[in-house]
C-alpha positions as CSV (number, residue, x, y, z in Angstrom):
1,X,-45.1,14.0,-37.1
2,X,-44.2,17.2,-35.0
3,X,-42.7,17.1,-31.7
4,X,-45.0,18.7,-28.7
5,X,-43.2,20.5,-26.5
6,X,-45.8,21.7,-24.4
7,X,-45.8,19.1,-21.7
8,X,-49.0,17.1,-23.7
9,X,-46.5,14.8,-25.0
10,X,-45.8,10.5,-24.3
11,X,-46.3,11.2,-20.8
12,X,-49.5,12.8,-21.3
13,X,-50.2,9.6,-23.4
14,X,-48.7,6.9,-21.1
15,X,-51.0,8.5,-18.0
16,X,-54.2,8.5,-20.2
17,X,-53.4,4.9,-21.3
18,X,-52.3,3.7,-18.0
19,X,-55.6,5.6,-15.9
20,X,-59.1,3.5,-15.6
21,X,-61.8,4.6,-17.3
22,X,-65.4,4.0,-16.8
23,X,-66.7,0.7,-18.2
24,X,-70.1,-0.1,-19.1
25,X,-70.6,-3.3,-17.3
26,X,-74.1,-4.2,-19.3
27,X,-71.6,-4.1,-22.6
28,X,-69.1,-5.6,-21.4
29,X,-71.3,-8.9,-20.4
30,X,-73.1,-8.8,-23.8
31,X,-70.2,-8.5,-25.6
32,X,-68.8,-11.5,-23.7
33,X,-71.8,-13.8,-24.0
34,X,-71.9,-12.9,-27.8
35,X,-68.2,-14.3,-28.2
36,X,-68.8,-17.4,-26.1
37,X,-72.1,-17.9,-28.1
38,X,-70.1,-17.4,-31.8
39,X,-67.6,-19.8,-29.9
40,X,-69.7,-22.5,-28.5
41,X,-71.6,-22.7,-31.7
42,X,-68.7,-24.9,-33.4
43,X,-69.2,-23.2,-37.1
44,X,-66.2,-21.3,-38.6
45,X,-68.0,-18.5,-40.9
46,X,-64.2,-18.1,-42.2
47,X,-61.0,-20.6,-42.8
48,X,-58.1,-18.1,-41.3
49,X,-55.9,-16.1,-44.3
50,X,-52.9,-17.5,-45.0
51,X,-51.1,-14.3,-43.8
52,X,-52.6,-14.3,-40.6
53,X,-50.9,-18.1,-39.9
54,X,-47.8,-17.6,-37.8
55,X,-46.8,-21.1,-37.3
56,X,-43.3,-21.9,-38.6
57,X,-43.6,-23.8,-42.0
58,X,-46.9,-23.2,-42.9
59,X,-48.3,-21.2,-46.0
């Protein structure tokens, strides 16, 4: 990884990351009604992978 020294560097990044950008409100609501559809529907297409269970004593 090379260091930038040119001013483009983490605060560059930090500002990008921290200003709004545009948001497509039409995808945003799809998107949303697609998850609560996939939620609502009470099937489970996949049991969760052991590695992705955090609880304490499990696995």
């Amino acid at each position: 990884m090379t260091e930038q020294r040119n001013g483009d560097g983490l605060p560059a990044l930090l500002g990008a990351a921290l200003r709004e950008a545009a948001v497509d409100d039409e995808a945003e609501r799809r998107a949303v009604a697609a998850f609560r559809r996939a939620r609502d529907s009470g099937t489970r297409a996949t049991s969760p992978r052991r590695e992705d269970d955090w609880r304490p004593g499990v696995g």
